[in-house]
C-alpha positions in Angstrom: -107.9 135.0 48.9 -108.7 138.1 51.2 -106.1 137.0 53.9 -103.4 136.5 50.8 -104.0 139.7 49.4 -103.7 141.4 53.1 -101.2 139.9 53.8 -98.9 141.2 50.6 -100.6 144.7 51.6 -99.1 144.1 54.8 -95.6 143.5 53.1 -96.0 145.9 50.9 -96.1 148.6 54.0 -93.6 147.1 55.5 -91.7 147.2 52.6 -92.4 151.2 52.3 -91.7 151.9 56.0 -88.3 150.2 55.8 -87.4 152.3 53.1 -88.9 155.5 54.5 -87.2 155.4 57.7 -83.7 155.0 54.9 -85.0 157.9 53.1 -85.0 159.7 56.3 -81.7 158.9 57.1 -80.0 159.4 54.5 -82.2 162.7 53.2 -82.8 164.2 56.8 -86.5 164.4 57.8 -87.1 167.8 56.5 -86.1 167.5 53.1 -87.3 164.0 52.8 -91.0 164.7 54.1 -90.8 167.9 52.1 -92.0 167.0 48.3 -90.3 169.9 46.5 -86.7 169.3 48.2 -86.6 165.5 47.9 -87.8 165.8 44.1 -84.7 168.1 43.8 -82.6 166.3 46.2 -82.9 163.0 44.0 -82.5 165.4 40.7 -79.2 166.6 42.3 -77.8 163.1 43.2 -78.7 161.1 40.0 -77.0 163.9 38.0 -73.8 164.1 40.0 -73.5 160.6 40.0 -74.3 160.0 36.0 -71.0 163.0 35.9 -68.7 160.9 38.4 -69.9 157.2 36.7 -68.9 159.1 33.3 -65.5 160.0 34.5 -64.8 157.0 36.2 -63.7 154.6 34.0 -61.4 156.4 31.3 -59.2 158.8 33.5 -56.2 158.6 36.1 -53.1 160.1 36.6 -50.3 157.8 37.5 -49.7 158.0 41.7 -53.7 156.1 41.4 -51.3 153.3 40.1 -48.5 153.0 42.3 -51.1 153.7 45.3 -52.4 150.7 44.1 -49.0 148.7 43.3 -47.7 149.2 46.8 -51.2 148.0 47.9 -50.6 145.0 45.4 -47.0 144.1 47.0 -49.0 143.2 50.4 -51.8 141.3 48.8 -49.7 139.1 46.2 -46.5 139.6 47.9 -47.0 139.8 51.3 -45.0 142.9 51.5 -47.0 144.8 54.4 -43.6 147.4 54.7 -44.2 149.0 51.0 -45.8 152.6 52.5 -44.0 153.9 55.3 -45.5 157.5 54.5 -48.9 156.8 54.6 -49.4 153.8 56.8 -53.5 153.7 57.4 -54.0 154.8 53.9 -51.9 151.9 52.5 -53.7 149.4 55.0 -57.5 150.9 53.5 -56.0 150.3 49.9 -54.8 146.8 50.6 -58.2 145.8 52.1 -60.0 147.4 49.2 -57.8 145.3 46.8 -58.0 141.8 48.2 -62.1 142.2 48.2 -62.3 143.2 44.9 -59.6 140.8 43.7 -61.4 138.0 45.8 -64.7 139.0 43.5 -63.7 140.0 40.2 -60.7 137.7 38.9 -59.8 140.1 36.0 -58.2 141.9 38.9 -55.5 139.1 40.2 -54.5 139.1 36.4 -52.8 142.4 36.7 -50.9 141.3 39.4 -47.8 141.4 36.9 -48.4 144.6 36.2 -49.0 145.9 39.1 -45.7 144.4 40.9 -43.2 145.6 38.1 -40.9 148.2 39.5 -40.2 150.0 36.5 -42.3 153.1 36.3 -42.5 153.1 32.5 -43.3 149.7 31.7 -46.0 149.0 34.3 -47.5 152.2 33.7 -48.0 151.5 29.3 -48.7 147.8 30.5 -51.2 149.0 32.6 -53.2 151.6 30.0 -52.9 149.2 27.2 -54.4 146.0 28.8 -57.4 145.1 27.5 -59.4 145.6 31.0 -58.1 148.8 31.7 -61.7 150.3 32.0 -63.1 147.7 34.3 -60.0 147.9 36.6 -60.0 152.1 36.3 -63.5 151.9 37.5 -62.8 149.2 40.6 -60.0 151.2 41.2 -61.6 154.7 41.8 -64.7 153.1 43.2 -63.4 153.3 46.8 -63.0 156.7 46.3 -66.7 156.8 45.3 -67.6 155.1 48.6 -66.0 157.9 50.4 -67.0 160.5 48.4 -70.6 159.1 49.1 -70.1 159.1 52.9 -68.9 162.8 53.0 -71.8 164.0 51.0 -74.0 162.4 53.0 -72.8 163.6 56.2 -72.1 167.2 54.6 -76.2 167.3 55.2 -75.6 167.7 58.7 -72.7 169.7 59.2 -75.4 173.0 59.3 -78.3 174.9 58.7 -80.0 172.6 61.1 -83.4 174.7 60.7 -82.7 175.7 57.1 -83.8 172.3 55.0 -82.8 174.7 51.9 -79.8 175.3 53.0 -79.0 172.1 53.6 -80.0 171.2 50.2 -78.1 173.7 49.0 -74.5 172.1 50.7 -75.6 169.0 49.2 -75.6 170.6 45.5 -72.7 172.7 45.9 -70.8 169.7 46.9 -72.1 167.0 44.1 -71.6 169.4 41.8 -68.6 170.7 43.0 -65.6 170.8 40.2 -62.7 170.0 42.6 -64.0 167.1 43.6 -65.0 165.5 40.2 -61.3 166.5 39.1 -59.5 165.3 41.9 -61.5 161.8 42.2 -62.5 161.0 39.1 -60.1 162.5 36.8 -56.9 163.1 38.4 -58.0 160.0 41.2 -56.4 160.8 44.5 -57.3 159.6 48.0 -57.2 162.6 49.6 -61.3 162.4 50.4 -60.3 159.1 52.3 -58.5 161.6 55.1 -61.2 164.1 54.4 -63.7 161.9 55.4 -62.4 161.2 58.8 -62.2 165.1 59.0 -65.6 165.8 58.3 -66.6 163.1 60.9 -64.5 165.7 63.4 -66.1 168.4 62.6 -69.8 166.6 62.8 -68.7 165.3 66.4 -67.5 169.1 67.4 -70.8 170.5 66.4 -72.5 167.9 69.0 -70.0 168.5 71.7 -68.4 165.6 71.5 -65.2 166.8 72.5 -63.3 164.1 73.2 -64.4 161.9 70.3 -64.3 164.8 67.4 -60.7 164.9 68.5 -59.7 161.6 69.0 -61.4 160.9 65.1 -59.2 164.2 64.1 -56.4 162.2 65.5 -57.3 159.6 63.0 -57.5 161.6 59.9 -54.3 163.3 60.8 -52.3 159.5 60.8 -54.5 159.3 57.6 -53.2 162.0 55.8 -51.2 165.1 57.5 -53.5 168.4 56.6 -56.0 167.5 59.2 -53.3 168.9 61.2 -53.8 172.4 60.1 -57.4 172.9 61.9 -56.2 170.9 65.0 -55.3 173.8 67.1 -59.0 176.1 66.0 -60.8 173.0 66.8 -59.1 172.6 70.4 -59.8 176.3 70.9 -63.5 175.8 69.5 -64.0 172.7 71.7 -61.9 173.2 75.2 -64.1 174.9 78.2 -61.0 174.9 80.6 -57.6 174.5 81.1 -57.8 170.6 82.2 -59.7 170.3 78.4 -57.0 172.2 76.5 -54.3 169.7 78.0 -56.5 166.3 77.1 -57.4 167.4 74.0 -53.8 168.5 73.0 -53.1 165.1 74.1 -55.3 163.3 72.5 -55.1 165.2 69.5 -51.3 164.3 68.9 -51.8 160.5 69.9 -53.2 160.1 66.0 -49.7 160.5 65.1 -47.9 159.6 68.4 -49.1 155.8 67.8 -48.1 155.8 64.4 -44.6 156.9 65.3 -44.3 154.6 67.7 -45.4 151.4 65.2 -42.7 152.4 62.5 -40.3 152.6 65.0 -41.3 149.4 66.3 -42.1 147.8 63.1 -39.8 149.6 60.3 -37.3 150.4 62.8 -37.3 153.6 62.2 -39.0 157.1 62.4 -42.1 158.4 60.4 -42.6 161.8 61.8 -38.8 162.8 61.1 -39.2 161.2 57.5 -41.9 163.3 56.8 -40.2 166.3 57.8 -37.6 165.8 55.8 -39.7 164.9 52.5 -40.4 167.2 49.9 -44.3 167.9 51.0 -43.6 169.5 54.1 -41.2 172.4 52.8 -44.0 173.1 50.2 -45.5 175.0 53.4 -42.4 176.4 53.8 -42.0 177.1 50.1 -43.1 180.9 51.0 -40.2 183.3 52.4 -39.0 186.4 52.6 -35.2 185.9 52.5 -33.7 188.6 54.7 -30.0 188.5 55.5 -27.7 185.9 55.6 -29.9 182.8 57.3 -32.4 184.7 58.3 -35.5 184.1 56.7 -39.3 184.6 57.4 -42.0 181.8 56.3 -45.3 183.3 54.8 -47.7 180.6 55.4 -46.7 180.2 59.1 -47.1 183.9 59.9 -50.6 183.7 58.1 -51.4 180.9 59.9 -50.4 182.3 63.4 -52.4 185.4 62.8 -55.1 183.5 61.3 -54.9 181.3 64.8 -54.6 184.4 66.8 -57.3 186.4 65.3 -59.8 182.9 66.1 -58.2 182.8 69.9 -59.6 186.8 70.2 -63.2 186.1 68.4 -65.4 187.2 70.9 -68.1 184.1 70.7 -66.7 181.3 69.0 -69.7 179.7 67.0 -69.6 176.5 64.5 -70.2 178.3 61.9 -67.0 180.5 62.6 -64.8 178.0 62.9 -66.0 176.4 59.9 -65.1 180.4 58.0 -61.5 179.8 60.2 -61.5 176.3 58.2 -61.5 177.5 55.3 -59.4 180.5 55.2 -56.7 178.2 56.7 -56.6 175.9 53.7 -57.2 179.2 51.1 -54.3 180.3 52.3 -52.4 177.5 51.8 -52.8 177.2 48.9 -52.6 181.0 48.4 -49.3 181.4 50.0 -47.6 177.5 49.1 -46.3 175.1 46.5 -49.1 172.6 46.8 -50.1 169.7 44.3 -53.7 170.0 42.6 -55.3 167.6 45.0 -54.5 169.6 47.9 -57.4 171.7 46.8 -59.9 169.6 47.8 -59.2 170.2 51.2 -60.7 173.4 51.0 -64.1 172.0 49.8 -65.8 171.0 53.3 -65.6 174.0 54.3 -66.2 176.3 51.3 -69.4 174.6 50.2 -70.5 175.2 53.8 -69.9 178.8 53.1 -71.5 178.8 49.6 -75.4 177.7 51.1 -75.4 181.4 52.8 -72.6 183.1 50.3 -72.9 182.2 46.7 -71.0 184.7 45.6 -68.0 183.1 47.1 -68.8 179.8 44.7 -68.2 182.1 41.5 -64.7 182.9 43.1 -64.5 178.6 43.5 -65.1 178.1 39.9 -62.7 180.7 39.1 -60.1 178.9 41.1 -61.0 175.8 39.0 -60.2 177.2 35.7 -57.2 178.9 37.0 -55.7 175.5 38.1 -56.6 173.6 34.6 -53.9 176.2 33.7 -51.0 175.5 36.6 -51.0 171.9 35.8 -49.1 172.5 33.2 -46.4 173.0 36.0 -46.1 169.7 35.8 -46.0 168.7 32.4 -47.3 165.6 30.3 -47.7 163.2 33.8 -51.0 165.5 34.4 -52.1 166.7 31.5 -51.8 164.5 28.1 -51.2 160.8 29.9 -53.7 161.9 32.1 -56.0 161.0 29.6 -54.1 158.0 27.6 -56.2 154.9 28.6 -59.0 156.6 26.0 -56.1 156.1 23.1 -52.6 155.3 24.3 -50.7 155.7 21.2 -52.3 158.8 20.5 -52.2 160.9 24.1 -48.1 159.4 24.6 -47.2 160.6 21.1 -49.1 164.1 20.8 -47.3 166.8 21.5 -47.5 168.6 25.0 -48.9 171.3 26.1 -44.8 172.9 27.0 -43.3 172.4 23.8 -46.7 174.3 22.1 -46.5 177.4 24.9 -42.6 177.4 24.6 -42.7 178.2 20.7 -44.6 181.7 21.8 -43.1 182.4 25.3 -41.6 180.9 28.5 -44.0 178.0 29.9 -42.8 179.1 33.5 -43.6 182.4 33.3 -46.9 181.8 31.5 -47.9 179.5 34.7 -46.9 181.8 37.3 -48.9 184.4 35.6 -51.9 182.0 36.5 -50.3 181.2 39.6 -50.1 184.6 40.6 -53.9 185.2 39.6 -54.9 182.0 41.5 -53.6 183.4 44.4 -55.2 186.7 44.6 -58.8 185.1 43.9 -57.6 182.8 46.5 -56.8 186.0 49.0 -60.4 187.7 48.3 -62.2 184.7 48.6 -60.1 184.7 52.4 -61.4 188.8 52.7 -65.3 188.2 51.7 -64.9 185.2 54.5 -63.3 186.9 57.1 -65.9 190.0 56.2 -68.5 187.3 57.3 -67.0 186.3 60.1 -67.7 190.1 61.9 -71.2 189.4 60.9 -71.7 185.9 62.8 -69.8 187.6 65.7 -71.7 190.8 65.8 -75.2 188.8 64.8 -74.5 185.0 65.7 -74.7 182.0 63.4 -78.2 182.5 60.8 -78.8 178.9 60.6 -77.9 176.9 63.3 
């Protein structure tokens, strides 16, 4: 009887160990072994995910869909040429979709749906089948998986001595109204690129040169705005000359290899295609026109000087280039036509900057309200039928949010009113950064 019960003591241990050494990895040791943090670290996650499993059934806006019906043309129909654009993204989709068809059958019976061309038809098929919850929530569940992985690894991006503060990232990001909005409500994949980002980042603050860049590489064939901190990173990272030219190297080959498999496999060229879409003059959407065809675009002059002022920083610290991060995206999305989700890519860095700055998270939540407002930019297809798998009938046939502002005054000029707003909170938020920047230069980093 004694051996029986030591023996399920033993297990019992073992048992705890395990899931210690789990707690540790997942919590870091400090917070974990520290009773006050963990109790507020578990507060923290439970909440923020009882707010993301709240949203997650009832809300999308329609590209989740045809992410997911190109996605369903290569599992039912074998169609593995249906995304040229986004070539990686398309393949993670695909995967996600045959294992959760292969599990839950509802899934292959909405293969109908999801294969009809027409916009219209699939999309009211879609919102008034009689699963639609069960398939919202498979749907946006990858983008839970990665949304788990970047909190996760947000832990270690800083503060290294500062458990607090590292607590502290952690809340600003489950909490964080962007990315609720833009995964759960709006449901885009952008965190799927940002996550390969973050792992960049992670690897640059351990000195792995070669690898941060070659994983930047990655999240730039993922999804292009990676791009954008490419050069500060290579400048961050590179000791010598021989570094900045493998780097460089390296750093292109993300997209060099996918150039080279739609050439080889569509027959024809993805980095000219994307040039000549829409989404890449939205960073040239900012000009001065001068005379004739001269003309002067705002967003690359910011972003030169913002490049140029990082080049001349006198000792180039982690936490300075992750400041340099985020003023790059703020201005952005200061200075460009961007979409709503194009936010998010701001948020790595800024909660970063909100653990030693809170002041700056104020200015965040302000940019959140302001942006409920510019969505109107784009009428019903993000506001109203955003919401229309709750009550079809109800959110196709209300009226919109245009036709009410238009009885009192122009909708375009009430938005860019916002707009305009949006983009000087935007601006400050890039002053009260660069302010701290002179203070990690003059003083070094606080908390790494």
């Amino acid at each position: 009887m004694e051996t029986g019960s030591r023996r399920v003591y033993q297990n019992m241990n073992k048992t705890k160990l395990f899931f210690n050494k789990i707690g540790r990895g997942l919590l870091t040791r400090e917070i974990f072994e520290d009773r006050g943090l963990s109790k507020r670290f578990y507060k923290y996650f439970l909440t923020g995910i009882l707010i993301r499993l709240a949203f997650l059934p009832f809300f999308f806006q329609r590209d989740l869909l045809s992410t997911y019906q190109r996605s369903a043309e290569t599992v039912f129909a074998g169609n593995f040429a249906s995304d040229f654009h986004q070539i990686l993204t398309h393949i993670i989709h695909s995967s996600y979709l045959f294992i959760i068809k292969s599990i839950f059958p509802a899934i292959g019976e909405y293969s109908s749906i999801l294969l009809d061309t027409d916009t219209w038809t699939s999309w009211i098929g879609f919102i008034s089948s009689y699963n639609v919850f069960t398939v919202l929530a498979l749907f946006k569940g990858l983008y839970l998986i990665f949304d788990l992985l970047c909190m996760f690894f947000m832990l270690r991006l800083s503060y290294d001595d500062d458990p607090e503060g590292r607590l502290n990232v952690f809340k600003f990001w489950m909490f964080n109204p962007v990315v609720i909005f833009v995964l759960y409500i709006f449901a885009r994949h952008d965190i799927i690129g940002i996550f390969a980002m973050i792992i960049a980042l992670l690897l640059a603050k351990k000195d792995r040169k070669y690898w941060s860049i070659i994983v930047l590489a990655l999240a730039i064939a993922l999804r292009f705005f990676p791009i954008m901190i490419l050069i500060p990173l290579i400048i961050y990272l590179a000791k010598s000359k021989k570094d900045y030219i493998a780097l460089t190297s390296i750093g292109v080959s993300g997209l060099a290899v996918v150039e080279l498999f739609s050439n080889l496999y569509y027959g024809k060229s993805l980095i000219f295609s994307l040039l000549n879409t829409q989404h890449f003059n939205y960073i040239l959407s900012s000009r001065l026109e001068l005379i004739i065809h001269d003309r002067i675009f705002l967003f690359i002059v910011a972003y030169v000087l913002i490049v140029l002022s990082f080049v001349h920083a006198k000792k180039k610290s982690f936490d300075l280039l992750i400041n340099y991060g985020a003023i790059i995206y703020l201005a952005y999305i200061a200075l460009c036509y961007f979409h709503p989700q194009y936010v998010l890519w701001t948020v790595p860095f800024l909660v970063l900057i909100f653990a030693r700055k809170k002041m700056l998270s104020s200015y965040h939540w302000i940019q959140f309200g302001l942006l409920m407002v510019i969505l109107i930019y784009w009428g019903d297809l993000v506001t109203k039928f955003v919401l229309a798998p709750i009550d079809h009938r109800f959110f196709i046939y209300i009226t919109g949010l245009i036709p009410i502002i238009e009885r009192f005054y122009d909708s375009a000029k009430f938005v860019n009113i916002f707009r305009s707003i949006f983009t000087a909170v935007s601006l400050w938020m890039i002053y009260l950064i660069y302010k701290d920047n002179r203070r990690i230069i003059d003083e070094g980093p606080v908390d790494n």
